[in-house]
C-alpha positions in Angstrom: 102.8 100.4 94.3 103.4 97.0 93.2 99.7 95.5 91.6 98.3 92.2 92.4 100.5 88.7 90.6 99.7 85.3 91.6 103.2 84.8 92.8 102.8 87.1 95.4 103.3 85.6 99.1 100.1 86.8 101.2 99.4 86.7 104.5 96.3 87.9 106.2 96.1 89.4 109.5 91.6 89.6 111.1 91.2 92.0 114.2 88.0 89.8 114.2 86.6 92.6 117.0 86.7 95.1 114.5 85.0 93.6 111.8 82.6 91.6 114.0 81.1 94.9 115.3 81.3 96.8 112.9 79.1 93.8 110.7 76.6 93.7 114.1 76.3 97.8 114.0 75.8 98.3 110.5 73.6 95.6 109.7 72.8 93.2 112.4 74.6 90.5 110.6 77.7 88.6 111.2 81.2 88.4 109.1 81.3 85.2 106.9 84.8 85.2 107.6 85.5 82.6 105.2 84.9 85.2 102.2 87.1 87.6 103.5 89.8 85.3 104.0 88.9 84.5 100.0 89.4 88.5 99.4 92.3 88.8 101.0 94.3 85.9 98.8 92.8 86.6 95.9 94.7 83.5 93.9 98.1 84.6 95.1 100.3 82.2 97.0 98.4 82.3 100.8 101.1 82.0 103.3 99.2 82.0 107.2 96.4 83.9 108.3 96.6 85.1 111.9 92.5 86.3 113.9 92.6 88.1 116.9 90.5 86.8 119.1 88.8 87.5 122.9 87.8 84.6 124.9 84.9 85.4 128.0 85.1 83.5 130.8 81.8 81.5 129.5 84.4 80.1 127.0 81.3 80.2 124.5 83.0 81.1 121.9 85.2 77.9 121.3 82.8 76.4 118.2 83.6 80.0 116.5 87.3 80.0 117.1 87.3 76.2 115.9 85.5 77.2 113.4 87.6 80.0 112.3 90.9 77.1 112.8 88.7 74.8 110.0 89.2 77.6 107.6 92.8 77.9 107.7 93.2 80.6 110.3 95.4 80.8 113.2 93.4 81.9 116.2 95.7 84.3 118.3 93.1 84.1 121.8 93.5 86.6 124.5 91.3 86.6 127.6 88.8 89.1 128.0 90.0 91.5 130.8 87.2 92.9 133.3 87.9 95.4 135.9 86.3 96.8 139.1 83.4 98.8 138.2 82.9 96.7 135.3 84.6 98.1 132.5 85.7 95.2 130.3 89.2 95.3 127.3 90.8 93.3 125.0 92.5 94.7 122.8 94.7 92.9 119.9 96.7 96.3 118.6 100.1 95.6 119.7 99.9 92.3 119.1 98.6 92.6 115.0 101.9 94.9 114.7 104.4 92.4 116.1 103.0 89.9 114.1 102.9 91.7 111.1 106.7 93.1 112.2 108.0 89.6 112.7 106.3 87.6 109.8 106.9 90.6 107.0 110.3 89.4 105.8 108.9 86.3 104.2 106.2 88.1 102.4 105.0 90.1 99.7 101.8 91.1 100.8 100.0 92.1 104.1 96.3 92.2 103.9 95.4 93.5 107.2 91.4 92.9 107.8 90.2 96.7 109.6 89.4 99.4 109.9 91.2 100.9 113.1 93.1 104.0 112.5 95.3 102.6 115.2 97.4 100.6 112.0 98.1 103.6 110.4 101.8 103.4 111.7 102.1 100.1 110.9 100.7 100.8 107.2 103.3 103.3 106.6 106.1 100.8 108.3 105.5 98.1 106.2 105.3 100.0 102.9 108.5 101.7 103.8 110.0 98.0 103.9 108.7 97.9 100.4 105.5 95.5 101.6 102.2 95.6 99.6 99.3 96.6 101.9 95.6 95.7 101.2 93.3 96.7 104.0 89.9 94.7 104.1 87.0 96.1 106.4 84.0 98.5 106.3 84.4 101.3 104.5 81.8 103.2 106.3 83.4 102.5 110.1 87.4 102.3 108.0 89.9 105.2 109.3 89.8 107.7 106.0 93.4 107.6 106.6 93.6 104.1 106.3 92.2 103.8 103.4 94.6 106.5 101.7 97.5 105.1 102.6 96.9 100.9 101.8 97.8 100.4 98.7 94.5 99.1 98.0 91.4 99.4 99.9 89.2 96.3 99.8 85.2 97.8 101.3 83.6 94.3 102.8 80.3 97.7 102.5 80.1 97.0 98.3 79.2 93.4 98.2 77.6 92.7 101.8 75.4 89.0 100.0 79.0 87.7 99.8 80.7 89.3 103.3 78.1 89.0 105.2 75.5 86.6 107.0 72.3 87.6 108.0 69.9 84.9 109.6 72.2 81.6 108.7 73.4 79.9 111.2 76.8 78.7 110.1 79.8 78.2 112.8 82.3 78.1 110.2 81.2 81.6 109.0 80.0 83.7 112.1 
C-alpha cells in the first residue's frame, strides 16, 4: 500500500446520490460537499474532481450543481429517468468506472466518495494497476467490503460538524 505524499496526483470521483442520502437518512442533514472534496486531497497535488449528478425535470437543482462547479467539481448530469407506474432511476455506476478507467493512467490516487458495494470491482481493478484507493462515505451505510479492500477508508460518520450541514442554508455546500 503506498501511504499518503504530497506529490501524489489525486483525483476525486462523488456519487453525490449516495452520500446525499445516506447524510438525509442518518441525520437529516446535507453533505457540505466542499469538506469532503478537502478530505479527499488532503494537500496532495488535486488533479479533477468528477460528481454524479441527477437532474428532475423541475431543473431545481441547477444553484446546487453550480454550486458544486464553484468548488472545483465537474458536474457529470444525467436526467432523471421515470417510468410507467412511476418508478423513477438514475443511476451513475457505470459511468464512475469509465471515468475512473479512462482517467487512472495520469494518476496516483483515486478517492472514490461511497459507499456502494457496487465499486468493489473497480477497487480491486485499480489497485491491481498499482492505483491508491481512498474511499470517502458513511461508514455506517459503506459496503464492509469496501471498506476492507480501499487502501484507506476515510468515515464522513467520525467528524459529522465538519461533513455535514444541519440547518445552514449554503448552496455551495448542500
Amino acid at each position: 500500500m503506498l501511504a499518503k505524499s504530497k506529490e501524489q496526483r489525486v483525483e476525486v470521483l462523488i456519487d453525490v446520490q449516495n452520500l446525499y442520502y445516506s447524510a438525509r437518512n442518518l441525520y437529516g442533514a446535507k453533505v457540505n460537499f466542499k469538506e469532503v472534496l478537502r478530505q479527499g486531497i488532503s494537500g496532495r497535488k488535486f488533479i479533477r474532481a468528477f460528481g454524479y449528478v441527477v437532474r428532475t425535470k423541475t431543473g431545481e437543482e441547477q444553484p446546487f450543481f453550480d454550486a458544486l462547479s464553484k468548488l472545483g467539481i465537474e458536474t457529470r448530469i444525467r436526467d432523471l429517468q421515470e417510468f410507467y407506474g412511476g418508478a423513477k432511476k438514475a443511476d451513475w455506476d457505470v459511468g464512475i468506472v469509465i471515468d475512473a478507467i479512462r482517467t487512472s493512467s495520469g494518476l496516483d490516487v483515486i478517492v472514490l466518495c461511497s459507499g456502494d458495494g457496487d465499486f468493489i470491482s473497480l477497487v480491486e481493478y485499480l489497485k491491481n494497476q498499482g492505483k491508491r484507493v481512498e474511499v470517502v462515505a458513511f461508514g455506517k451505510t459503506t459496503s464492509s467490503k469496501l471498506k476492507e479492500i480501499a487502501d484507506e477508508f476515510i468515515d464522513l460518520d467520525q467528524d459529522t460538524n465538519k461533513f455535514l450541514l444541519s440547518n445552514k442554508k449554503g448552496k455551495a455546500d448542500e
